[in-house]
C-alpha positions as CSV (number, residue, x, y, z in Angstrom):
1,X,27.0,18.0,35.2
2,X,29.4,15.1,36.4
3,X,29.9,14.6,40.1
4,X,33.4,15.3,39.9
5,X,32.1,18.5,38.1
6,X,29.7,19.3,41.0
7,X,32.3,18.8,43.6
8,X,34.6,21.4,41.8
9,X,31.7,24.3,41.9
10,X,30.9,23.3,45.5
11,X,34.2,24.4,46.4
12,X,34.2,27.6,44.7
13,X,31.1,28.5,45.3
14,X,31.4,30.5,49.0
15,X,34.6,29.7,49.8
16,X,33.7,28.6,53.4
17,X,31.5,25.5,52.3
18,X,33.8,22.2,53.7
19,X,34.6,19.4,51.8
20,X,32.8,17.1,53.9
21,X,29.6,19.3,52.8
22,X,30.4,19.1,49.0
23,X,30.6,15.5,49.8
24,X,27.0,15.4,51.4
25,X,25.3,17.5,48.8
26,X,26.4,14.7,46.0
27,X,23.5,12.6,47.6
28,X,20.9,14.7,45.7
29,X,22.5,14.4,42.2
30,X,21.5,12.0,39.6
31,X,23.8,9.3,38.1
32,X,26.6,10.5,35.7
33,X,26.3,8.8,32.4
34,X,29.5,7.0,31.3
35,X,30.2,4.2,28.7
36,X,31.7,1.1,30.9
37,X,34.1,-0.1,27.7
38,X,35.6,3.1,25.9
39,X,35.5,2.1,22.1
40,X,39.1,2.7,19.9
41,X,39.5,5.2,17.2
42,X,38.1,8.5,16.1
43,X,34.1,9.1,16.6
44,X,32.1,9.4,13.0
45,X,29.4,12.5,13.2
46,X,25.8,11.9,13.1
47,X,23.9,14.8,11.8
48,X,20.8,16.5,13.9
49,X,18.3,18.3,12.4
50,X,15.9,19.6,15.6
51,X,12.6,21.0,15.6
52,X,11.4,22.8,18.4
53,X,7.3,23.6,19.2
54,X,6.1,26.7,20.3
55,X,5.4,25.9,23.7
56,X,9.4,24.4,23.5
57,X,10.6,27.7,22.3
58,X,8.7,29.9,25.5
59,X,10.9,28.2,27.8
60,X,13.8,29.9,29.7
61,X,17.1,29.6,27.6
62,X,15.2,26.5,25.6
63,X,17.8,26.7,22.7
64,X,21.0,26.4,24.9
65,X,19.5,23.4,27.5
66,X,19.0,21.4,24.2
67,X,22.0,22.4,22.6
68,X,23.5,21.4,26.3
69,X,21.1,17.8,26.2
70,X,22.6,16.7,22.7
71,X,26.4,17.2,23.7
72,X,25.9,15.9,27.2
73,X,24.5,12.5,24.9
74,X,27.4,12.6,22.8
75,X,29.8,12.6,25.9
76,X,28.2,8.9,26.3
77,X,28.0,7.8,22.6
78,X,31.8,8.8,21.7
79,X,33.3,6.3,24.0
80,X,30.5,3.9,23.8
81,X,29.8,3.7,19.8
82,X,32.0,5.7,18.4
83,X,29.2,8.2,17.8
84,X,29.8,12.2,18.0
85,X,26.1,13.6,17.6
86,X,26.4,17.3,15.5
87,X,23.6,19.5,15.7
88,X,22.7,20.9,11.6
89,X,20.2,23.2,12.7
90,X,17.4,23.9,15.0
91,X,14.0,25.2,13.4
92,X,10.4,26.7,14.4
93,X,7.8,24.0,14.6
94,X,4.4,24.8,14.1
95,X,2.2,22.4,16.0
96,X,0.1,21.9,18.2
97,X,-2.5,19.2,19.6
98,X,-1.5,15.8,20.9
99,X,2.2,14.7,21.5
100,X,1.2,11.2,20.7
101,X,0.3,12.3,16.9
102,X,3.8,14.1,16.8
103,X,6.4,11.7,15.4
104,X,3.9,11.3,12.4
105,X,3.7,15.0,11.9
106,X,7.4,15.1,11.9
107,X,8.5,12.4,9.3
108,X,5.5,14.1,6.9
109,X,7.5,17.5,8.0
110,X,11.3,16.6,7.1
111,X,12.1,13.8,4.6
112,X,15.4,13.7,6.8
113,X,17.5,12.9,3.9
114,X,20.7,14.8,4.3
115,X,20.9,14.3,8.1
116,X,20.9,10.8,10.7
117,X,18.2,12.2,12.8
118,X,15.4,14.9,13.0
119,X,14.3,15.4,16.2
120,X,11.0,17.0,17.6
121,X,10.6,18.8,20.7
122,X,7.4,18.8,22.3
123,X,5.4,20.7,24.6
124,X,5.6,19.5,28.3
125,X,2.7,17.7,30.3
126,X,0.9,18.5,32.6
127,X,2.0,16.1,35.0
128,X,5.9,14.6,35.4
129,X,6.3,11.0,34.1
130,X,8.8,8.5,34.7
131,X,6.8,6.4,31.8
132,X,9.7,6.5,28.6
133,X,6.5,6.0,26.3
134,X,5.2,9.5,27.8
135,X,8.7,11.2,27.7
136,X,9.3,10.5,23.6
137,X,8.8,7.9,20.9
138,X,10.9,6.6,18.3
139,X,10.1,3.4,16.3
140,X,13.0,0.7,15.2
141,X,14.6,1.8,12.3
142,X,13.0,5.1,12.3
143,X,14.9,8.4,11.6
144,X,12.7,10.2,13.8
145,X,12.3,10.8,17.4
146,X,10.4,13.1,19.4
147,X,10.9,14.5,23.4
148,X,9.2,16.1,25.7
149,X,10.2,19.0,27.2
150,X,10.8,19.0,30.9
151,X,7.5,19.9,33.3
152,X,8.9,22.3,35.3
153,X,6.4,22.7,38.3
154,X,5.3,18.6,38.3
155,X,9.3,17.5,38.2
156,X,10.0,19.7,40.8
157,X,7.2,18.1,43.0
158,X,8.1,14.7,42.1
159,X,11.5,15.9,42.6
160,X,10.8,17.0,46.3
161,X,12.7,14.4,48.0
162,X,15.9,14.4,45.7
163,X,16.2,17.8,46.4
164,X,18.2,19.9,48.8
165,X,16.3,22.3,51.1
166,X,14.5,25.6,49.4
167,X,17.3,27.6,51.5
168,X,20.6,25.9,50.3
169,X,22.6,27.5,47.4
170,X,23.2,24.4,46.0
171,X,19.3,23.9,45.2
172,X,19.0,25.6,41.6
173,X,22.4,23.4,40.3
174,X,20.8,20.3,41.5
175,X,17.3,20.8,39.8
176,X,19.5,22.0,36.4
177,X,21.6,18.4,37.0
178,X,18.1,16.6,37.0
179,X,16.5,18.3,33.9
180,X,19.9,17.3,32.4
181,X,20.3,14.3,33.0
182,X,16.6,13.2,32.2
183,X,16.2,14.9,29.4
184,X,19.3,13.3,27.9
185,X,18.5,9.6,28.9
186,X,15.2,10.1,27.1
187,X,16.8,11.1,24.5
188,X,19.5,8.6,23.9
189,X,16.5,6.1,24.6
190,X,14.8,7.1,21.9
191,X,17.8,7.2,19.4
192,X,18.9,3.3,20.5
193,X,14.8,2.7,19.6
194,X,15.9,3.4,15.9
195,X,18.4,1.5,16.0
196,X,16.7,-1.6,17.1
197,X,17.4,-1.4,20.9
198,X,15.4,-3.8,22.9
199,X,14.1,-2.4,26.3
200,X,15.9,-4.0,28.9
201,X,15.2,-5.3,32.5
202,X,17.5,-3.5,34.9
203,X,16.2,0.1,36.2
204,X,19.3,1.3,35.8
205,X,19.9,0.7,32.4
206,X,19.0,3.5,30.0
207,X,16.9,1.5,27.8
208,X,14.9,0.3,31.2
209,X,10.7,1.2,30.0
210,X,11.0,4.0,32.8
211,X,13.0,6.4,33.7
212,X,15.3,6.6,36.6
213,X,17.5,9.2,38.3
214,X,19.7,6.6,38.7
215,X,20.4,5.6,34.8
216,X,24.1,5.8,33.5
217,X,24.6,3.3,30.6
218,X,23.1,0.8,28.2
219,X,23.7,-2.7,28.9
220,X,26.5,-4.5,26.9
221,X,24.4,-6.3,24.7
222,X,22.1,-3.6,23.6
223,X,25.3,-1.7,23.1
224,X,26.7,-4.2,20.6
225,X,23.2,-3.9,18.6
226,X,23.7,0.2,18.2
227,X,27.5,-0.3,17.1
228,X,25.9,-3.1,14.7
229,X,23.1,-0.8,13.5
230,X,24.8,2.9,13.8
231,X,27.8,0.9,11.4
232,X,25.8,-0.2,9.1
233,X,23.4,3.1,9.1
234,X,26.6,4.7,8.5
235,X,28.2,3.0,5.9
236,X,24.9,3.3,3.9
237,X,23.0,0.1,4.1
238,X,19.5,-0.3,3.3
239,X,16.9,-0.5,6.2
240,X,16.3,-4.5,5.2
241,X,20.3,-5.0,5.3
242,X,20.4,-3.3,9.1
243,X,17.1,-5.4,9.9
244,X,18.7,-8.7,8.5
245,X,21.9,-8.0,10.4
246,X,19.8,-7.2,13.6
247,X,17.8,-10.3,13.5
248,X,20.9,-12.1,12.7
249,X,22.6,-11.0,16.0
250,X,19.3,-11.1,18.2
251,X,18.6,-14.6,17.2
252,X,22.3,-15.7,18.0
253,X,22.2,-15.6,21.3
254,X,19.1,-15.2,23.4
255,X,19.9,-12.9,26.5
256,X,17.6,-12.6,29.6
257,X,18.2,-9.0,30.3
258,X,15.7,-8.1,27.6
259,X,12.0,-7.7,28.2
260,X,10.1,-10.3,26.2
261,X,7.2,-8.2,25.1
262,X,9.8,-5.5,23.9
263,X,11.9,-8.1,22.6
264,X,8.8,-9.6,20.3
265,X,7.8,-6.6,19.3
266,X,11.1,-5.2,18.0
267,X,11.5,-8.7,15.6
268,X,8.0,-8.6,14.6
269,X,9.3,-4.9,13.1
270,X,12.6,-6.0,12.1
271,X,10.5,-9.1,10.3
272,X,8.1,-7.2,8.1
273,X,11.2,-5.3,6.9
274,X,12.8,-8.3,5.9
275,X,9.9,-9.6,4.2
276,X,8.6,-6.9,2.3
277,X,11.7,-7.0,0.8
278,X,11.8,-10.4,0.0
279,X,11.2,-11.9,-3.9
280,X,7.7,-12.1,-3.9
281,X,7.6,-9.0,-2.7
282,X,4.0,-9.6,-1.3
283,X,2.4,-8.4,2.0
284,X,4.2,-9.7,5.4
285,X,1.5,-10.9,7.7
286,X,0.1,-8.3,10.3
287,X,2.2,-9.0,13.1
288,X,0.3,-11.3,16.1
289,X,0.0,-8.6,18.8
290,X,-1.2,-5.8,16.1
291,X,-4.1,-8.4,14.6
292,X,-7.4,-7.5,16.6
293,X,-6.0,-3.7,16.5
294,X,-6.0,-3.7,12.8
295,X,-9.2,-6.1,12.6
296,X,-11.2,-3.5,14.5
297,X,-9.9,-0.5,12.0
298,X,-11.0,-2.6,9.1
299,X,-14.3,-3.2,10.8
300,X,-14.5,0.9,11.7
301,X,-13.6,1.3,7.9
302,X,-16.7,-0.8,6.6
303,X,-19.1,1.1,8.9
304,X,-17.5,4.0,7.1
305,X,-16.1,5.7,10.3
306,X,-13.3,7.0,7.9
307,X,-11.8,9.3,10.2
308,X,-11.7,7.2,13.3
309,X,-10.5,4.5,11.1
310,X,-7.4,6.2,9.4
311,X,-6.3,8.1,13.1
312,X,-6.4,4.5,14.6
313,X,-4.5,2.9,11.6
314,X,-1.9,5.8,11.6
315,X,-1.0,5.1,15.3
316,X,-0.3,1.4,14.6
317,X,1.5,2.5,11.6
318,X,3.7,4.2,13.5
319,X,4.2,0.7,15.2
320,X,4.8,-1.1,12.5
321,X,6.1,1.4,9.5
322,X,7.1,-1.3,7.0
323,X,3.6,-3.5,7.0
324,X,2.5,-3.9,3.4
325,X,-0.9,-4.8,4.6
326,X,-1.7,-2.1,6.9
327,X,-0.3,0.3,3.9
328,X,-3.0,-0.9,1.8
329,X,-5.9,-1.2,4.5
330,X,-4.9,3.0,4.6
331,X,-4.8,3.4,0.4
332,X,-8.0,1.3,0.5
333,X,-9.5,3.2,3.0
334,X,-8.9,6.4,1.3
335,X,-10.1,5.1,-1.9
336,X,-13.1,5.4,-0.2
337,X,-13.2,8.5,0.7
338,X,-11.9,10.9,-0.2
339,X,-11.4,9.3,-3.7
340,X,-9.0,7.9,-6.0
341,X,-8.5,11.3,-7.8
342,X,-7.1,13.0,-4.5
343,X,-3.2,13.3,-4.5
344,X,-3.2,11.8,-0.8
345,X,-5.0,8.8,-1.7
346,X,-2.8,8.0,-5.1
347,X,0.2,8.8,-2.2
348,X,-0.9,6.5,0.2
349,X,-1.4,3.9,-2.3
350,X,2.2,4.5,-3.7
351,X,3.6,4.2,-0.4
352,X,2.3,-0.3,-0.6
353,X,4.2,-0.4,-3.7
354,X,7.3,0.8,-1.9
355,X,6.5,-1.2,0.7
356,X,5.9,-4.4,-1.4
357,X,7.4,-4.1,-4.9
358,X,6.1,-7.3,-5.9
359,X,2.3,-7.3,-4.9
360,X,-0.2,-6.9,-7.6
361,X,-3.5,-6.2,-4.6
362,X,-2.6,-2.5,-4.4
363,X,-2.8,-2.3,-8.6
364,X,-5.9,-4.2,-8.3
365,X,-7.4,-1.7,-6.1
366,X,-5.9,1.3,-7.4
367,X,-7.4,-0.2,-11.4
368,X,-10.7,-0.7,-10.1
369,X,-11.3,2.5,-8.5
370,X,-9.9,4.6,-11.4
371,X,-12.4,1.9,-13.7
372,X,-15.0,3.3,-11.4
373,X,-14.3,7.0,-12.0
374,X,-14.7,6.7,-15.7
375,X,-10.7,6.7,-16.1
376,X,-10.2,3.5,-18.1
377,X,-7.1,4.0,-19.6
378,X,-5.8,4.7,-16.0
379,X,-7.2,1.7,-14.8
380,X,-6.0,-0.4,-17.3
381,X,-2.4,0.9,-16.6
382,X,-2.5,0.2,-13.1
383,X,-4.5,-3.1,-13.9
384,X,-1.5,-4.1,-16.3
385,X,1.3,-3.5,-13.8
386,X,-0.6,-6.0,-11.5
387,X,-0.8,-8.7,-14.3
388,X,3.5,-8.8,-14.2
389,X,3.4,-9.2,-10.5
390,X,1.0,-12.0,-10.2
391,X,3.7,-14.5,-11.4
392,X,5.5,-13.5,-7.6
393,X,2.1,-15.0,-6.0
394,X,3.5,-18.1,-4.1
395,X,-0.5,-18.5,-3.1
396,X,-3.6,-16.9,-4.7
397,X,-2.4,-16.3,-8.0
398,X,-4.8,-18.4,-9.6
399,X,-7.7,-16.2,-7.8
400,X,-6.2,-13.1,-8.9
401,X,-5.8,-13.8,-12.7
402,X,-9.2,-14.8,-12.8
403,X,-9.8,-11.9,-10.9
404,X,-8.6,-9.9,-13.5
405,X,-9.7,-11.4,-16.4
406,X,-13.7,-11.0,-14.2
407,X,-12.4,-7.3,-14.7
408,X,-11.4,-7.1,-18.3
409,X,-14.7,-9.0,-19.3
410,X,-17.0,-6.6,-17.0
411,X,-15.2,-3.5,-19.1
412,X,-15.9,-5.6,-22.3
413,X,-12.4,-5.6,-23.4
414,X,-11.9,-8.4,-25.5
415,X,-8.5,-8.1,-26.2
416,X,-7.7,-7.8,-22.3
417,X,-9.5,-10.8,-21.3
418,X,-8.0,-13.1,-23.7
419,X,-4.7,-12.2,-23.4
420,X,-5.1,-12.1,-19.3
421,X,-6.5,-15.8,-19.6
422,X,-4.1,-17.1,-22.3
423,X,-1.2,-15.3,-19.3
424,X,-2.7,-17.0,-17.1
425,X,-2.7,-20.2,-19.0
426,X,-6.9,-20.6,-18.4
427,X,-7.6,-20.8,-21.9
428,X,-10.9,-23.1,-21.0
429,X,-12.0,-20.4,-18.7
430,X,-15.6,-19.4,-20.0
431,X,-14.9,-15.6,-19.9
432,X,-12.8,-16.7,-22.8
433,X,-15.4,-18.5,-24.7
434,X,-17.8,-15.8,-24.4
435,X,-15.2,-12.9,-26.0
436,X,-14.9,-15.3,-28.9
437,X,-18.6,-15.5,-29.2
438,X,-18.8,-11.9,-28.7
439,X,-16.0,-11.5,-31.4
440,X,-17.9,-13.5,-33.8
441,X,-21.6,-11.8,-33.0
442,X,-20.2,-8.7,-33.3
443,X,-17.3,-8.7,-36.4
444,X,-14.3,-7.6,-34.0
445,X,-11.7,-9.9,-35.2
446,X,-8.7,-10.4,-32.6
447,X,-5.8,-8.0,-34.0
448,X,-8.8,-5.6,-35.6
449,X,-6.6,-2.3,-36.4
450,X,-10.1,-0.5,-36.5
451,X,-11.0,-0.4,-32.6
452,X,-8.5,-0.4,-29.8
453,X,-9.0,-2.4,-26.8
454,X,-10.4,0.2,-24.9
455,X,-12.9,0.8,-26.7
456,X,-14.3,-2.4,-28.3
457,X,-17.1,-2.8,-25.7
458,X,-18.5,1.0,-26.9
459,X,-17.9,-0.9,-30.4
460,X,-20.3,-3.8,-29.0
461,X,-22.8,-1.4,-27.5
462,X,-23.1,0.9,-30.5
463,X,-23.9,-2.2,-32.8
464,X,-26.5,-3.7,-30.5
465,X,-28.3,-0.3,-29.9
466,X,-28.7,-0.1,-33.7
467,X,-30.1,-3.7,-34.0
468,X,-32.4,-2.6,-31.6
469,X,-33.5,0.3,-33.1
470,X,-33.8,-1.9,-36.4
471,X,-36.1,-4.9,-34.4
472,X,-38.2,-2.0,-33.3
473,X,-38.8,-0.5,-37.1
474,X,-37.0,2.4,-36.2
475,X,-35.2,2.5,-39.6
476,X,-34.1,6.0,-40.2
477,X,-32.7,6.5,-36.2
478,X,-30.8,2.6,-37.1
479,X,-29.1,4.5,-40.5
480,X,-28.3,7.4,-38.6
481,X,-26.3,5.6,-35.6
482,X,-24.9,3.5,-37.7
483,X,-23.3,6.5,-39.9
484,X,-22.2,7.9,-36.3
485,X,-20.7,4.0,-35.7
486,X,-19.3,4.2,-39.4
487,X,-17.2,7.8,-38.8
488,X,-15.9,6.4,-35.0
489,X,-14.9,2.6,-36.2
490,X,-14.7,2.7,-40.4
491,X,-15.0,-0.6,-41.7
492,X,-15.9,-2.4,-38.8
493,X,-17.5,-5.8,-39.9
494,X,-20.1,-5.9,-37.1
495,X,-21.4,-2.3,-38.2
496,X,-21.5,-3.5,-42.0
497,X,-23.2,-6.8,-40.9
498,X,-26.3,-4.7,-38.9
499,X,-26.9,-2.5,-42.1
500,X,-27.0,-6.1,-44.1
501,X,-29.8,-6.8,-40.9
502,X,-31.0,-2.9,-42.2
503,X,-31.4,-3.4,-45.8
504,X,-32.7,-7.2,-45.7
505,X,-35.9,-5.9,-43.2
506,X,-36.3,-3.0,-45.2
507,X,-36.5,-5.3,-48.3
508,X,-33.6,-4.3,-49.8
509,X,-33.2,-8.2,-50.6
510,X,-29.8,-8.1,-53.1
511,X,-28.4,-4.8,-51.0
512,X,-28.7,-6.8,-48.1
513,X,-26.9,-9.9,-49.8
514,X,-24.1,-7.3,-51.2
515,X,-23.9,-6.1,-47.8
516,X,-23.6,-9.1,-45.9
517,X,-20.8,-10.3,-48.3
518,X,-19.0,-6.8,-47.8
519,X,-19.1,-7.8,-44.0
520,X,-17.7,-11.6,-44.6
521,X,-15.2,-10.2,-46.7
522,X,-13.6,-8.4,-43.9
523,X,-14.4,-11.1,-41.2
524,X,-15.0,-14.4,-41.9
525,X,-16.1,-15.3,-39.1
526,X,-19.3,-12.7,-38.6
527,X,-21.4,-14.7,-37.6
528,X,-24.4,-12.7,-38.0
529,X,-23.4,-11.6,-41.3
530,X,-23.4,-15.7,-42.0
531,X,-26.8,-16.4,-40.3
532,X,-28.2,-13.5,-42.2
533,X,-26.9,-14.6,-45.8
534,X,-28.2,-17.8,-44.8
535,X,-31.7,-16.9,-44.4
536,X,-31.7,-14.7,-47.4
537,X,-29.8,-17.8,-49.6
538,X,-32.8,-20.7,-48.1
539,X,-35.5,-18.2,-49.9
540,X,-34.5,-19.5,-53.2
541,X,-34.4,-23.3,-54.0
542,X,-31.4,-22.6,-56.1
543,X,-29.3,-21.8,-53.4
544,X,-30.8,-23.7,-50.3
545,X,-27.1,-25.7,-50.4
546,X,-25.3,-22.2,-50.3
547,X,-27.8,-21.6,-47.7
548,X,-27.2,-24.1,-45.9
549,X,-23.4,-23.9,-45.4
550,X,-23.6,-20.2,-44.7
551,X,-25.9,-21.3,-41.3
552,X,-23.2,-24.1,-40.8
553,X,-20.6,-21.7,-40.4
554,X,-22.5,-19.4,-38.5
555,X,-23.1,-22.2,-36.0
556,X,-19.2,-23.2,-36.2
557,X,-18.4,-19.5,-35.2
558,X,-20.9,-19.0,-32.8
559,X,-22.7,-21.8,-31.1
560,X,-24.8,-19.6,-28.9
561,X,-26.6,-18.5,-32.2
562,X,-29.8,-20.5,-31.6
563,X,-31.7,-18.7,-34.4
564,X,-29.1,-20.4,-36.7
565,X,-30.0,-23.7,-35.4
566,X,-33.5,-23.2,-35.3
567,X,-32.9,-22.4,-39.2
568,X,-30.9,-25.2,-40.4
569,X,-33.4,-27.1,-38.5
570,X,-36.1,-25.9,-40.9
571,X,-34.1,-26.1,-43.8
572,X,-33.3,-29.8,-42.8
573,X,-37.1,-30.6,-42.4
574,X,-38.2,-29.1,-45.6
575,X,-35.2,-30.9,-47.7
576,X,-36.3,-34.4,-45.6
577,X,-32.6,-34.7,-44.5
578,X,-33.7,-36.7,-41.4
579,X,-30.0,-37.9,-40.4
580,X,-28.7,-34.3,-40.4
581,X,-31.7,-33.6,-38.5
582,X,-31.4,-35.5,-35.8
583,X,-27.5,-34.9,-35.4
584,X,-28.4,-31.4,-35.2
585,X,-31.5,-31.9,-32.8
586,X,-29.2,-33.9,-30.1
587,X,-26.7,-31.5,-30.9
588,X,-28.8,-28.6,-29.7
589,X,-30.0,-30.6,-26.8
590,X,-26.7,-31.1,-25.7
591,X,-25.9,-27.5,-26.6
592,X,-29.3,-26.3,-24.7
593,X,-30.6,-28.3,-22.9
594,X,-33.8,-28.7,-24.4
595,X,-35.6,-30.1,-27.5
596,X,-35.0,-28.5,-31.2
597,X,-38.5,-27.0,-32.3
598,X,-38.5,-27.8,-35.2
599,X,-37.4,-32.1,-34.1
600,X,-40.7,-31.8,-32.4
C-alpha cells in the first residue's frame, strides 16, 4: 500500500475522518518503495516458480499475501531494471526442520531450468528479526532464494510503537502495510543476492544487512550491478560470463557505500567462478575467510565424524557453490562412507568435474576407490580420464604422473605403467625398470595379444604360484594350475617357460630343453626360459658355449636374475676364463652390492 494509496482509503473509510487525520495516521506507515531513475522501454518477464511449506500454507489467505509480495516487488523492479517478475506456479512443499538447511533442500528440489527463480517459503520464527540473514538467504549467482514468512504475534510486539492505538480503525491496514512491505524488501534482497548485489551501508537502502521500516530503494550503484547481471542472465550468458562482467564493473570503480566484508565475500564467490572456469580447469583456492571453516571439516572428516563433517561442508557450500575444492573434500568424504558404489557419492563426485573440467584429483580419487572395490576396469576408466588432464597442471603434475604410474604398478599392470611413464616422459623412473624385468621374468612381451592389461598381474601371480608349487615338489598341483593358466592365457611364454622349470626338475632333461625353446620361440626375451636352457646346456661339455650365451642373454634381459650370474660365474671358473670372470664379478658388485660367490 503506497501512502498516496493509504490517504485515498482514509477518506472513504467513515466519511467523517478529516484530512488533517489521514495526514496524521501516515506517521505509522512504512516507506513506499519506488525506483529514483525510471528505466526506458518495455519490462522483460522473469519467471517464479514458488514453493510454499506447510506451516506457510496454514496462514490466513497465505497464497494471495505472496501473490500480493511478488507484484508489490515488481512495482520496484519495472522502473528500476526493467524487470516485470511473473509468478509460473506456486506448489506444496514438504519440509520441515531448520530454515537454515532450506535453500539446499530447495535447489536439490527444483533443477529451476525453465524459470529465473524458484523461491521457498518458510515457516516463521519464533521471535521477529530485523537480521536479513534470519529473514531469507540467497547466494551470488544462485537461482534460489528462500523467505520467511512473517511472525505474526513477535512483529506485532516489535511493531508496538509503529502502530496506531488497539481502538483506531486504521490499525489492521497499518499492520497489513508492514507485513507488506517487509516481506517484499526481503525478498527483493534476496533476489539482488543472486545477482551479485553487495550489501550496502545506508539503513535505508534495501540491500542494508538489516531490515528497516524505513527502506525504499537500492542504491544507484548496486542498481547498475542487477541491470548488468539481470541483462546478461537474460540474454543467456553463462554464470562465469555474468561473474566476469560483475568483477569487471566492481573492480572499476571502488564505491564506499558498500560494506567491505560483504564486498570481499561477494568477489571471493564471483572469483572461484571465474577460475574454475579457467584453462586449467583446476581447483580455485578456498577462499581466505572460508580456510579454518573448511580445515576444521577436513579435520572432523579424518576423525570420521562423517555426518557432522558433510552438514558443516554443505553450509559453506552454500557459501561458496562454485569451489572445486570444497566439491571434492564432499566426494572424498563420501567415498568414505557411504562408498564409492552409492549413486550420491558417484553424484557428488560428478558435481567437481563440473566444477573443474580440467582437474585430474577427483579421477584420482574416484580410480582408486573403485581399485579398492575390486572394480578395476572402472578404476582404470576413471584413472585414464585423469591421465589427459594432467597436462592442464601448471604445478604438481610431475607428482601426479608418478602418482599414477605408483598406481598402475601396485595393480601390476604393465602395460599401464609404461605407457603412464613414457606420457609422462619419466622413462628412467624405476617403476619402469621393474615392469621390463617383470616382462622378461615372466614371458609378457609389450603388445602380447594373449593377456590384456588388466589382467597381466593375475597372469604374473598364476605363473609364480605354479613355480612355487614346483620348488615345493608339488608336481601334479604345478601341472594342474598350469593347465588352468594354459585355458585362461594360451600360449603365454611365461606359462610354457614354468613347465620347462616342471619337466627339467622332474627329469624330463630333453622335454624340458623342447620346452624351454617353445617358450624362447614366442619371447625372446624369457628370461627364465634362457637361464633355464642355460643350466640344462652347461651339463654337457659340448655345449657349455651354447650354455654360456643362453645365461648371457638371460642377464641382458634381466639383470636382477642373480642365479644367472651366479651360473656364468661357475661356468667361468670351471672353463678358467679369469678375465670374463672378474668383469662379471665387478659387474655384480656394482649390480649388488656385494662380492660374486663364486670370485671368492
Amino acid at each position: 500500500m503506497t501512502a498516496v494509496a493509504f490517504v485515498a482509503l482514509l477518506a472513504t473509510c467513515g466519511g467523517s475522518r478529516s484530512e488533517m487525520a489521514a495526514v496524521a495516521a501516515m506517521k505509522y506507515l512504512p516507506a513506499t518503495l519506488e525506483a529514483t531513475h525510471a528505466r526506458a522501454g518495455e519490462p522483460r518477464t522473469a519467471r517464479l516458480r514458488i514453493y510454499a511449506d506447510a506451516q506457510v500454507r496454514a496462514l490466513p489467505h497465505w497464497k494471495e499475501d505472496l501473490t500480493d509480495q511478488v507484484d508489490y516487488a515488481s512495482q520496484l523492479l519495472q522502473p528500476l531494471i526493467g524487470l516485470k517478475l511473473a509468478i509460473e506456479s506456486i506448489k506444496d512443499w514438504d519440509r520441515a526442520g531448520d530454515p537454515h538447511g532450506a535453500l539446499r533442500e530447495l535447489a536439490a528440489l527444483d533443477k529451476a531450468s525453465d524459470v529465473t527463480w524458484v523461491i521457498g517459503y518458510v515457516a516463521p520464527g519464533d521471535a521477529a528479526s530485523t537480521a536479513m540473514s534470519e529473514l531469507g538467504d540467497a547466494q551470488p549467482l544462485g537461482r534460489y532464494a528462500m523467505v520467511r514468512a512473517w511472525a505474526e504475534a513477535p512483529e506485532l510486539q516489535a511493531l508496538a510503537a509503529r502502530l496506531p492505538d488497539a481502538s483506531s480503525p486504521d490499525r489492521a491496514e497499518v499492520i497489513s502495510a508492514h507485513r507488506r512491505h517487509k516481506q517484499t524488501v526481503v525478498l527483493l534482497h534476496m533476489l539482488a543476492t543472486t545477482l551479485g548485489a553487495i550489501a550496502e551501508v545506508d539503513k535505508a537502502w534495501i540491500q542494508h544487512v538489516s531490515y528497516s521500516p524505513t527502506q525504499n530503494t537500492f542504491a544507484n550503484r548496486t542498481r547498475d550491478l542487477l541491470q548488468l547481471a539481470i541483462d546478461a542472465r537474460l540474454g543467456g550468458d553463462e554464470d562465469q560470463e555474468i561473474a566476469r562482467k560483475l568483477m569487471a564493473s566492481i573492480e572499476k570503480s571502488d564505491w564506499g557505500g558498500w560494506i567491505p566484508t560483504s564486498h570481499d565475500e561477494v568477489v571471493a564467490t564471483l572469483r572461484n567462478v571465474i577460475d574454475a572456469d579457467r584453462a586449467g580447469k583446476g581447483f580455485a583456492e578456498v577462499p581466505a575467510g572460508a580456510y579454518d571453516e573448511y580445515k576444521r571439516i577436513s579435520d572432523l572428516a579424518k576423525r570420521g565424524e562423517t555426518a557432522g563433517a558433510l552438514a558443516e561442508l554443505d553450509n559453506l557450500l552454500t557459501a561458496y557453490p562454485g569451489n572445486a575444492q570444497m566439491l571434492e573434500l564432499r566426494c572424498e568424504i563420501l567415498i568414505g562412507k557411504p562408498g564409492i558404489a552409492e549413486p550420491a557419492t558417484r553424484a557428488a563426485c560428478a558435481k567437481v568435474s563440473e566444477a573443474a573440467p580440467g582437474d585430474p584429483t577427483v579421477h584420482f580419487a574416484v580410480g582408486e576407490a573403485l581399485i579398492r572395490a575390486g572394480d578395476v576396469a572402472g578404476g582404470h576408466a576413471e584413472l585414464a580420464k585423469a591421465e589427459d588432464k594432467i597436462p592442464n597442471l601448471t604445478t604438481g603434475a610431475a607428482e601426479a604422473w608418478r602418482r599414477l604410474i605408483a598406481i598402475y604398478a601396485g595393480l601390476g599392470s604393465l602395460t599401464w605403467t609404461e605407457d603412464a611413464a613414457a606420457k609422462a616422459k619419466l622413462a628412467k623412473d624405476p617403476t619402469v625398470a621393474q615392469a621390463a624385468m617383470t616382462r622378461a621374468r615372466y614371458g609378457i612381451p609389450r603388445g602380447a595379444k594373449f593377456v590384456p592389461p588388466d589382467q597381466e598381474v593375475a597372469l604374473v601371480s598364476a605363473i609364480r604360484a605354479a613355480l612355487n608349487l614346483i620348488y615345493a615338489n608339488k608336481f601334479g598341483e604345478a601341472a594342474r594350475a598350469l593347465a588352468t593358466a594354459d585355458k585362461r592365457w594360451p600360449g603365454a611364454p611365461g606359462v610354457i617357460a614354468a613347465r620347462c622349470d616342471l619337466a627339467f626338475r622332474s627329469g624330463q632333461i630333453e622335454v624340458a630343453q623342447a620346452t624351454c625353446r617353445r617358450a624362447l620361440a614366442a619371447d625372446p626375451n624369457e628370461s627364465w626360459a634362457l637361464y633355464l636352457l642355460g643350466v640344462m646346456l652347461l651339463r654337457d661339455a659340448g655345449t657349455t658355449g651354447a650354455g654360456i650365451e643362453k645365461l648371457k642373454a638371460a642377464i641382458e634381459a634381466d639383470p636382477d636374475l642373480a642365479q644367472a650370474w651366479r651360473t656364468l660365474a661357475k661356468a667361468y671358473a670351471r672353463g678358467g676364463n679369469k678375465p670374463e670372470l672378474d668383469q662379471l664379478a665387478a659387474a655384480y658388485a656394482a649390480k649388488f652390492g656385494q662380492p660374486l660367490p663364486a670370485a671368492q
